[in-house]
C-alpha positions as CSV (number, residue, x, y, z in Angstrom):
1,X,43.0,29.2,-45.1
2,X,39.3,28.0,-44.7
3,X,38.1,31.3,-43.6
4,X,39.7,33.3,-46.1
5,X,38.3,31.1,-49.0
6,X,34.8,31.5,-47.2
7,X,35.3,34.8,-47.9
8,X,36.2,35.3,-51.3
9,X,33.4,32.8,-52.6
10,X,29.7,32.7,-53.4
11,X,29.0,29.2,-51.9
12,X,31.2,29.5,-48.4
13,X,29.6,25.6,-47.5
14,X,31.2,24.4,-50.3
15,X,34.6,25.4,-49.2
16,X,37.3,22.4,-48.3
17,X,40.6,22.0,-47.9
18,X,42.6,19.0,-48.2
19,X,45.8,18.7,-46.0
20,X,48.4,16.3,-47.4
21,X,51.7,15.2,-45.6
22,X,54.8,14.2,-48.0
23,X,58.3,13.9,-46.6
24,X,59.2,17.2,-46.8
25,X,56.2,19.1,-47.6
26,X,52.7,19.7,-46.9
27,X,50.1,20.6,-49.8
28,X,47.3,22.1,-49.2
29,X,44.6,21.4,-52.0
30,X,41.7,23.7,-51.4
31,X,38.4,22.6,-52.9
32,X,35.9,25.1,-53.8
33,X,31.9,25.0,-55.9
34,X,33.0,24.5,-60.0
35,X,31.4,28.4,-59.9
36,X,33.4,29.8,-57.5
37,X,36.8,28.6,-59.3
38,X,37.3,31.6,-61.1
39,X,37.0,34.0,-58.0
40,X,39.4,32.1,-55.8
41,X,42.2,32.3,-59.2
42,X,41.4,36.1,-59.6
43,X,42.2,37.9,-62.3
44,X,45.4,37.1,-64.2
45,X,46.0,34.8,-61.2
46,X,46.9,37.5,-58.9
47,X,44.3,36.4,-55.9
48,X,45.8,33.0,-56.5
49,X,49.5,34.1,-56.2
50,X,48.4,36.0,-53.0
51,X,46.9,33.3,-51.2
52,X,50.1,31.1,-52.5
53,X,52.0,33.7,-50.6
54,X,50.8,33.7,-47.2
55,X,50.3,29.6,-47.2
56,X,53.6,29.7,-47.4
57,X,54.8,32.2,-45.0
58,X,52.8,29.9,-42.6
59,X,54.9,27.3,-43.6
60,X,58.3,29.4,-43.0
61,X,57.4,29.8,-39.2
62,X,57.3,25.7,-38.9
63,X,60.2,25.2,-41.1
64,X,58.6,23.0,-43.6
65,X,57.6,23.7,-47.1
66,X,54.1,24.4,-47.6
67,X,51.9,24.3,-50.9
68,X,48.6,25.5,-52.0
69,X,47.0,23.4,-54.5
70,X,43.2,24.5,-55.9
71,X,41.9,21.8,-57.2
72,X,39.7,21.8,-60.4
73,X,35.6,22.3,-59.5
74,X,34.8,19.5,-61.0
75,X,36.7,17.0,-58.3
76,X,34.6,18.9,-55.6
77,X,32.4,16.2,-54.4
């Protein structure tokens, strides 16, 4: 997930993601540069939805319910 946010972003060192462990599922909350929200989102949300899309496929193969959360810019510390 890491690599592909590095990817889509203008400030790649600025890219974290946050792996959180509930009982029964495991969110994600990727953390990118308060400027480089918008490009992660995409237009209409479509980028978004994609990457929403194969977080979760990844979470298919293990059998547990996985999440992708992008967190606000401003939380980035």
């Amino acid at each position: 997930m890491t690599w592909i946010a590095r990817g889509l972003v203008d400030e790649p060192e600025a890219v974290r993601v946050e792996r959180i462990e509930e009982a029964d599922v495991t969110i994600l909350r990727l953390h990118v540069a308060p400027g480089d929200v918008g490009k992660v989102i995409g237009r209409h949300g479509r980028l978004a939805r994609a990457l929403r899309t194969v977080v979760r496929s990844t979470g298919a193969r293990s059998q547990r319910r996985t999440v992708l959360e992008i967190a606000d810019g401003a939380s980035t510390p």
